[in-house]
C-alpha positions as CSV (number, residue, x, y, z in Angstrom):
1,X,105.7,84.6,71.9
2,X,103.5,83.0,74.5
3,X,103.8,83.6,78.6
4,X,105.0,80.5,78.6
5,X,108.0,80.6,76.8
6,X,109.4,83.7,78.1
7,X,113.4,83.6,78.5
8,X,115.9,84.2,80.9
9,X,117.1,87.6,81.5
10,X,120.2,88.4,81.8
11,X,122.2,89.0,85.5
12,X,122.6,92.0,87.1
13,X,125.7,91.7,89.4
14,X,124.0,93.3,92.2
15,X,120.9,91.5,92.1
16,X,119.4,88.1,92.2
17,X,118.3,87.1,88.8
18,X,115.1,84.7,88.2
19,X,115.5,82.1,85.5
20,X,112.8,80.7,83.9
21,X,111.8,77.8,82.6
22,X,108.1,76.5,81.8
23,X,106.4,73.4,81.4
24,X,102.5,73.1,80.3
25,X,100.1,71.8,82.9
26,X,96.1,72.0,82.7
27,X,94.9,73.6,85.7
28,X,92.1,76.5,86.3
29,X,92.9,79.8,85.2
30,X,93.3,81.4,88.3
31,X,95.5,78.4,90.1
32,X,97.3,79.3,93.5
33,X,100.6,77.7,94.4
34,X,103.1,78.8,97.6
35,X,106.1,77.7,97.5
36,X,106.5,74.2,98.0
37,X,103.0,74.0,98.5
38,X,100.0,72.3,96.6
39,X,97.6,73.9,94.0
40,X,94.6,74.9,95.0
41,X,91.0,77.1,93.9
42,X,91.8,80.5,94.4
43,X,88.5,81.3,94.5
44,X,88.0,79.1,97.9
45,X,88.1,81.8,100.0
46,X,87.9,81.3,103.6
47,X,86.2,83.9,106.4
48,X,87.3,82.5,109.6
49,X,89.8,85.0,110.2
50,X,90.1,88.3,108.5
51,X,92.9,88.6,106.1
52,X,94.2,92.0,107.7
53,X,94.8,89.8,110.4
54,X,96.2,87.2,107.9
55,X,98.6,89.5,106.1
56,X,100.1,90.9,109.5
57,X,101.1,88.0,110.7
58,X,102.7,87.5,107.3
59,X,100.3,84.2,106.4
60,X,100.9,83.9,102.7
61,X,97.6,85.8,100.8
62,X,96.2,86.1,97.6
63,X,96.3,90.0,97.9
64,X,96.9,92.9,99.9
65,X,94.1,94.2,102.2
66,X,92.7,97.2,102.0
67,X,91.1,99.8,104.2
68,X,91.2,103.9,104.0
69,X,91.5,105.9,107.2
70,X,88.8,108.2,107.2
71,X,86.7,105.7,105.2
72,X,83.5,106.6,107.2
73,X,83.0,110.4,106.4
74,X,82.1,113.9,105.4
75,X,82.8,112.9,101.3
76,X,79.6,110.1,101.4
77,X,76.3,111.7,100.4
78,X,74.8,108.4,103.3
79,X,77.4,110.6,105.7
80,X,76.2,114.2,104.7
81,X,72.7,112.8,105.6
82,X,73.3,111.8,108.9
83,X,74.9,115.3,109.6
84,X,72.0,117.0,108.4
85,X,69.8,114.9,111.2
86,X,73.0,115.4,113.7
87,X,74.6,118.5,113.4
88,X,76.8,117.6,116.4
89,X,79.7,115.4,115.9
90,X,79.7,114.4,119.6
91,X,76.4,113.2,118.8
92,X,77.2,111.3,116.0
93,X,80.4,109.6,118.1
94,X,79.2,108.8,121.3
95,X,75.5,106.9,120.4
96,X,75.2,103.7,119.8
97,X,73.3,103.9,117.0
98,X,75.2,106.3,114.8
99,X,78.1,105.2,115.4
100,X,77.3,101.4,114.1
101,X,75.6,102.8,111.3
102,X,78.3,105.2,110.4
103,X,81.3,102.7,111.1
104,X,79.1,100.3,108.9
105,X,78.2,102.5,105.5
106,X,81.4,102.3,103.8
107,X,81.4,98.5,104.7
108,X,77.8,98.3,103.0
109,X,78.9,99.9,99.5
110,X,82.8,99.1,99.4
111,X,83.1,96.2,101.1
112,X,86.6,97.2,102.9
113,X,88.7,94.3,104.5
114,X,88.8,96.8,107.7
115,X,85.4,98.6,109.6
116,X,87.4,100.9,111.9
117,X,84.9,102.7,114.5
118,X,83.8,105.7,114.2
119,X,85.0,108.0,116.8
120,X,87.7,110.6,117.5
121,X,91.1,110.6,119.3
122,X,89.8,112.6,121.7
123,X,86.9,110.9,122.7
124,X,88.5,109.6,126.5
125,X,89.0,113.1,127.4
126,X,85.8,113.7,128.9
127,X,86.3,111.1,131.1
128,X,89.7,112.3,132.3
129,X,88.0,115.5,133.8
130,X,89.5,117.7,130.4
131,X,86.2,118.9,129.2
132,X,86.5,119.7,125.2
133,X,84.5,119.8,122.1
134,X,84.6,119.4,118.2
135,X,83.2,122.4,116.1
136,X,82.5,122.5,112.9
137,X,85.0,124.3,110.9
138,X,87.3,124.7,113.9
139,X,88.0,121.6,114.9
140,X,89.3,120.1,118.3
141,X,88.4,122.6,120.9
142,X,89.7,122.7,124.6
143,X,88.2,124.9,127.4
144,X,90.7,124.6,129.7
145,X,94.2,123.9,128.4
146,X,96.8,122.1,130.8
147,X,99.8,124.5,131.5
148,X,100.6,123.5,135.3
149,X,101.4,121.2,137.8
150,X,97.6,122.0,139.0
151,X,96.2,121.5,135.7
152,X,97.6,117.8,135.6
153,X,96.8,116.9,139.2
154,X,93.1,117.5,138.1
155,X,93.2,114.9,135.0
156,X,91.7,111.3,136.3
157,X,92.5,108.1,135.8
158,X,90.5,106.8,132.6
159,X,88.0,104.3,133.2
160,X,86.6,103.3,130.0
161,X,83.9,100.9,130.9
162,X,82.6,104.0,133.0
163,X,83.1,106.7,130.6
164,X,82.8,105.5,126.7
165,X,80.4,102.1,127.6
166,X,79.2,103.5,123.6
167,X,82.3,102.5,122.2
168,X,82.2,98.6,123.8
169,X,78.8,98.3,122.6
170,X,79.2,99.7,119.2
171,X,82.3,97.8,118.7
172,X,80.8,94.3,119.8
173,X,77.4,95.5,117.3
174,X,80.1,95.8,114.4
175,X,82.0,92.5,114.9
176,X,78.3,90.8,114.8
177,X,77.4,92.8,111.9
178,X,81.1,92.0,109.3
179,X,80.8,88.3,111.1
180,X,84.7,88.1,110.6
181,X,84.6,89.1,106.5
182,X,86.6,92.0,107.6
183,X,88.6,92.9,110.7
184,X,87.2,95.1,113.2
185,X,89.7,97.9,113.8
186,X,89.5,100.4,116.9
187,X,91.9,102.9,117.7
188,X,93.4,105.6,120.1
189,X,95.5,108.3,119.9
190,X,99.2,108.6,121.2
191,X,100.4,110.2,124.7
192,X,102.2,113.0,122.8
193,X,99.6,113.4,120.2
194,X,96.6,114.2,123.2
195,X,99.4,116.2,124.9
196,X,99.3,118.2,122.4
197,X,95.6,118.9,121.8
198,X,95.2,119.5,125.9
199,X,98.2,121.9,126.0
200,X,97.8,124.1,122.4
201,X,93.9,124.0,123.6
202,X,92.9,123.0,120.1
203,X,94.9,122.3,116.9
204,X,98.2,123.8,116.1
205,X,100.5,125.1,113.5
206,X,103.6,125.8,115.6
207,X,103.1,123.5,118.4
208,X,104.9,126.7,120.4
209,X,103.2,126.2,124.0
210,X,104.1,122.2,124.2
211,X,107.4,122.7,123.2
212,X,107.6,125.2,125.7
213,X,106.4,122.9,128.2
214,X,108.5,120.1,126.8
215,X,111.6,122.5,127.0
216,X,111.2,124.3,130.1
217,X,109.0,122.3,132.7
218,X,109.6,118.5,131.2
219,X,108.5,117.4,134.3
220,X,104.9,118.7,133.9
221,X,104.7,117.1,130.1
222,X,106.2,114.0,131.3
223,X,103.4,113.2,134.0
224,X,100.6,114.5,131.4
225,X,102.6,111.9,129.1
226,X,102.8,109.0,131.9
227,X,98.5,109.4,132.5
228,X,97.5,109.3,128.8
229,X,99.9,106.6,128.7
230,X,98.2,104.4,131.3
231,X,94.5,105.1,129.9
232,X,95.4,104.5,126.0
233,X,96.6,101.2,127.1
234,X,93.3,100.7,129.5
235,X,91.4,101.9,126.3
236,X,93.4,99.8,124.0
237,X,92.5,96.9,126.2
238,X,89.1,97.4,126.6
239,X,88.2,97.9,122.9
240,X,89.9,94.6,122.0
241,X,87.7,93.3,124.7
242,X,84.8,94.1,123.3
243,X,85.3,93.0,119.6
244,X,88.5,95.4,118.1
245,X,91.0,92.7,116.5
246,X,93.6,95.3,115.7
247,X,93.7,98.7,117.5
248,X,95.8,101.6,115.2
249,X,97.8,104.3,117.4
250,X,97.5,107.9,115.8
251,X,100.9,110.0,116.6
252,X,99.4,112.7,114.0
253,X,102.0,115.2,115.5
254,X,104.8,112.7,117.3
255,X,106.7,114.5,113.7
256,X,107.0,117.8,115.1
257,X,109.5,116.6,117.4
258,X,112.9,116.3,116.1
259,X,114.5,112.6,116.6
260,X,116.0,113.4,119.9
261,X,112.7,114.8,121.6
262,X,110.9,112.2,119.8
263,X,113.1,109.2,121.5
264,X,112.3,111.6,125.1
265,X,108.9,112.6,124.8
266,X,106.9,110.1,122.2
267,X,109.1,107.0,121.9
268,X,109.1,105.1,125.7
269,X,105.6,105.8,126.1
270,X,104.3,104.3,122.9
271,X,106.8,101.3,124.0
272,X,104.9,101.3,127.1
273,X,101.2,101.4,125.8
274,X,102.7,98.4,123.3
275,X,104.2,96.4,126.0
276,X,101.1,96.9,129.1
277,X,98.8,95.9,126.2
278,X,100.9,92.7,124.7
279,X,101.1,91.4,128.2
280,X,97.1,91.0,127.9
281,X,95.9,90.8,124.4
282,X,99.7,89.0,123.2
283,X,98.1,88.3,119.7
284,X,96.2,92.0,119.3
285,X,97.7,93.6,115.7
286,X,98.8,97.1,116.8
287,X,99.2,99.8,113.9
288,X,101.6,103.0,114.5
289,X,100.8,105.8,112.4
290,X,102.5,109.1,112.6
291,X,102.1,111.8,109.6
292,X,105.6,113.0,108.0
293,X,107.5,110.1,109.6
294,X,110.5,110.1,107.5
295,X,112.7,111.4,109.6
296,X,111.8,109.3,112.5
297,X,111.0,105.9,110.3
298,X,113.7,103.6,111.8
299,X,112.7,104.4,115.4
300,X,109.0,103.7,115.1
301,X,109.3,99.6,115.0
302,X,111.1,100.3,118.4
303,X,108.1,100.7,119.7
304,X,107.0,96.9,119.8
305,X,104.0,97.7,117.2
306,X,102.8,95.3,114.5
307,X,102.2,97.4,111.7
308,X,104.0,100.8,110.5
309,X,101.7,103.1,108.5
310,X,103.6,105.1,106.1
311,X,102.5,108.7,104.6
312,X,103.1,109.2,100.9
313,X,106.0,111.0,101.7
314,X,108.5,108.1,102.0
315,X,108.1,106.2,98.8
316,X,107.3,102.4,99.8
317,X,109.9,100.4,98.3
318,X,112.7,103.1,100.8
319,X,110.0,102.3,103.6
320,X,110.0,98.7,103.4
321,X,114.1,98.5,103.4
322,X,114.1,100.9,106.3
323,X,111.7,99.4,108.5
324,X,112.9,96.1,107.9
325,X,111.3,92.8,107.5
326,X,110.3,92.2,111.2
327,X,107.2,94.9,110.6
328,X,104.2,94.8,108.2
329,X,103.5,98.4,106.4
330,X,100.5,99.9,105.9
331,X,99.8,103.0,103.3
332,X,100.9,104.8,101.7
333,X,98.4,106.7,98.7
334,X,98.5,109.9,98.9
335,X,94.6,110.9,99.2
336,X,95.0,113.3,96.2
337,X,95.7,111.0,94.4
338,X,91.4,109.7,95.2
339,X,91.0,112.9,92.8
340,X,92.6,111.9,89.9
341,X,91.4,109.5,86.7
342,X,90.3,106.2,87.1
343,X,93.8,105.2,85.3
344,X,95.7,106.8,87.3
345,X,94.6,105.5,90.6
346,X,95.2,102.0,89.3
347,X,98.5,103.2,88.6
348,X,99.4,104.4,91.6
349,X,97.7,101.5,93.7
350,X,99.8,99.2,91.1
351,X,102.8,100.8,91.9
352,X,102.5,101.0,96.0
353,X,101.6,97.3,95.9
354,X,104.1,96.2,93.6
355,X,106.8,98.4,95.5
356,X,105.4,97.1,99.3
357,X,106.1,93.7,98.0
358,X,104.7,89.9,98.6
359,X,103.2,89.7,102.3
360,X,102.9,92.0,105.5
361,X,101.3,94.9,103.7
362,X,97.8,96.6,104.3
363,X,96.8,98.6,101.2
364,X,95.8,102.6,102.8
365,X,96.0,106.0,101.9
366,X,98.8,108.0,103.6
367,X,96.1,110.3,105.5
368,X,92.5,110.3,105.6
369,X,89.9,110.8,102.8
370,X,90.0,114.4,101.7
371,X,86.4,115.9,102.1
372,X,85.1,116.2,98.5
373,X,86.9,113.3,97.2
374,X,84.4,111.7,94.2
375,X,82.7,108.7,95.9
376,X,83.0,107.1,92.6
377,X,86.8,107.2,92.9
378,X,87.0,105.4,96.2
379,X,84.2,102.7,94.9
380,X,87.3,102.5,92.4
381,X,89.4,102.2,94.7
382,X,88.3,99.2,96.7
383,X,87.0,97.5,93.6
384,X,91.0,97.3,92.7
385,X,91.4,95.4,95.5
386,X,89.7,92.1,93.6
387,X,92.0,92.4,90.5
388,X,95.6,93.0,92.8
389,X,95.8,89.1,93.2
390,X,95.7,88.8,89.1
391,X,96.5,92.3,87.3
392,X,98.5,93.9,89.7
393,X,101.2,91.7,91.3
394,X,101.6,90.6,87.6
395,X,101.1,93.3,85.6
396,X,104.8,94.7,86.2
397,X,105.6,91.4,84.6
398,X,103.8,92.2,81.4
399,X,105.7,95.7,81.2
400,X,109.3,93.7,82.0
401,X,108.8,90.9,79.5
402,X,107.4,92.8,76.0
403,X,106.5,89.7,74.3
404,X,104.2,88.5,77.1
405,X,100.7,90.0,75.8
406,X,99.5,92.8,78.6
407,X,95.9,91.1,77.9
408,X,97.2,87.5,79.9
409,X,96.0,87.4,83.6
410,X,99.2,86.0,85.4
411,X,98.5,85.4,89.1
412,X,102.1,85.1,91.2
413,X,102.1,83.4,94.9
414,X,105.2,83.2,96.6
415,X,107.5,85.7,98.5
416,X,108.3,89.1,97.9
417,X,109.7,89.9,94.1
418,X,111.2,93.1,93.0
419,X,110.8,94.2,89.6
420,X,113.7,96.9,88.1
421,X,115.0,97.3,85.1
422,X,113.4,94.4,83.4
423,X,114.5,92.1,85.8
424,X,112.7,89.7,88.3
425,X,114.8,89.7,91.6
426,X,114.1,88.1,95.0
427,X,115.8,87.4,98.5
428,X,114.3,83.6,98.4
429,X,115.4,81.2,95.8
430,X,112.5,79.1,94.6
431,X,108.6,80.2,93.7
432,X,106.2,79.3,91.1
433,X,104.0,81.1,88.7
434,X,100.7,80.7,86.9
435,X,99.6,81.6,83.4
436,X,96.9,81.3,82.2
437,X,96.2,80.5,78.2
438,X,94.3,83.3,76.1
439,X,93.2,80.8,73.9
440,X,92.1,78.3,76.5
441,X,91.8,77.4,79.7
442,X,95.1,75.0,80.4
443,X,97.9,77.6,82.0
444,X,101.7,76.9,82.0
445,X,103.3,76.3,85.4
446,X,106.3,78.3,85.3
447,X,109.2,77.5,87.8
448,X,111.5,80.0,88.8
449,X,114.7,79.7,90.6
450,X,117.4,81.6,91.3
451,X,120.8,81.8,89.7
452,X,122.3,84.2,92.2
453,X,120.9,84.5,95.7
454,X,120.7,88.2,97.6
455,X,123.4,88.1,100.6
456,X,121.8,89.1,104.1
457,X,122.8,93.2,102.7
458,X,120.8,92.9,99.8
């Protein structure tokens, strides 16, 4: 039995059921059509805007975009080379020079539809009169860790045109260099998050001396909080000023907070860095990420942000339903997964897409790159990214309908479809799909249409 002719499935009562019916039309083999929309070349791409920029708006696109956090770093052999030239990672993050041509390497082999900067979450602290350093194989290092009153009249004001004029150059070098093919993606790290760093005086396991802080002079945290609060949005503002057209927020430890002292000490100053910035740069994606955020998953969109990047720890398809439709997701691979077969990473990239759904999803890890992960795996990686549009919105439909040959290259376009227990189900009521021949090049037009619609509770 051909694509074409596949049947109806039967209803599930809790559901919306697609039925199907098909009609033969000569078109080429990879034919795009939206719903109620016209066919067109899927290959006529256009560059005038990034499609990270595209899917967060929730544009209709012919794929996912993809990106890794961490996508510039220690596991390239181009990376390790650099290091051997620049032992200091300062150095490497605050010249002009290293930090284009770092940013920029992963964009050279991979082709990513996001060149985030290289630089660290720390970076502004120099600037704020907290003198630090990164060493190697310790990580985040403060000299003198703010405990007092004293210790937070001494932080300044951040001035970023003054203090990181590196990262408004490099960032207006890159946007040049990708010449919109991919979004340019800065970012900053969260109030509570920096809090953290200054306070423990370094990284953390227990996070003991800020929840101290937090617990028994709020006070002092809370005017720490308020002045990284007004420079992340300063920073936030000048990056997108000088070429960053999407800025992602890291809240790497806004998790150890349990939801109560998140909503206190994390939650109205992210709303405030969100708000300041929208009031200047209204159309400026903004991505949330915060490590181990399933406790904490509904309150994150309260924060006014765009985007909502998951960890592998919430499975997508839970993420999606809890976050809601107002937010695009990013994530959510888990980077160990980078270790495994070739097979096996299509699997799971398959999976995460098919589970994110049509629209407002940016294809990530859940974490950075692992250090040692095969380069060849992440090449893999991206280069799964050109076959999503054909092979993997469609392949679930091969697995749901047995007769359909797994060798036919179906491309879908239309709005989000969830596949379960071999059935098609959707909240809209009308798309179209294209497939393609094997033994030619005329495809069937296959129009599907509801015969139960999803009420607003799904």
């Amino acid at each position: 039995m051909s694509c074409a002719s596949i049947p109806a499935i039967s209803a599930s009562p809790s559901k919306s059921l697609l039925s199907v019916t098909a009609h033969s039309t000569s078109k080429s083999r990879f034919a795009r059509c939206a719903v109620g929309g016209t066919v067109a070349d899927s290959k006529a791409v256009s560059v005038a805007e990034p499609l990270l920029l595209k899917a967060v708006r929730g544009d209709d696109v012919d794929r996912p975009p993809v990106w890794l956090m961490r996508q510039a770093g220690r596991y390239m052999k181009s990376y390790q080379m650099i290091c051997e030239k620049h032992p200091s990672f300062r150095e490497r993050s605050e010249n002009v020079d290293l930090v284009v041509e770092i940013s920029l390497q992963p964009w050279k082999v991979f082709k990513p539809d996001g060149v985030i900067l290289f630089s660290d979450i720390l970076t502004p602290l120099s600037g704020m009169n907290i003198p630090f350093d990164i060493v190697k194989g310790k990580g985040p290092v403060i000299f003198d860790p703010l405990r007092t009153d004293a210790d937070v009249d001494k932080v300044r004001e951040f001035d970023p045109k003054e203090s990181v004029p590196y990262v408004g150059e490099a960032l207006t070098i890159l946007r040049k260099e990708v010449n919109n093919e991919a979004a340019v993606l800065g970012f900053v790290g969260a109030p509570f998050t920096l809090a953290s760093y200054v306070v423990e005086g370094g990284s953390s396991k227990h996070f003991s001396k800020i929840k101290r802080l937090a617990f028994s002079q709020p006070k002092v945290l809370h005017a720490l909080l308020q002045k990284f609060t007004t420079s992340m949005a300063k920073y936030i503002q000048y990056q997108a000023d000088n070429g960053a057209q999407a800025v992602q927020i890291f809240d790497s430890w806004a998790t150890e907070l349990s939801p109560v002292d998140f909503e206190e000490f994390s939650l109205p100053y992210l709303k405030q860095i969100v708000d300041t910035v929208k009031q200047t740069h209204p159309d400026l994606p903004l991505i949330l990420y915060a490590s181990g955020s399933g406790g904490l998953l509904e309150r994150l969109p309260l924060t006014g942000v765009d985007v909502v990047s998951l960890d592998w720890t919430v499975d997508m398809a839970e993420g999606r339903r809890r976050l809601g439709s107002d937010v695009a997701v990013q994530g959510n691979i888990d980077p160990g997964v980078l270790f495994g077969s070739k097979e096996f990473i299509t699997s799971r990239i398959n999976d995460t897409v098919r589970k994110a759904g049509r629209g407002k999803h940016i294809l990530n890890l859940g974490h950075g790159i692992v250090v040692g992960t095969p380069e060849e795996n992440v090449a893999h990686f991206f280069e799964n990214r050109r076959k999503i549009s054909r092979e993997c919105g469609m392949m679930c439909l091969n697995n749901a309908y047995r007769s359909c040959p797994k060798t036919s290259e179906v491309a879908f376009f239309g709005p989000p479809i969830f596949i379960e227990d071999g059935g098609i189900y959707s909240t809209q009521s009308k798309f179209q799909l294209w497939v393609p021949n094997n033994h030619n090049e005329a495809s069937s037009q296959i129009s599907v249409v509801l015969k139960h619609t999803l009420g607003e509770d799904g």
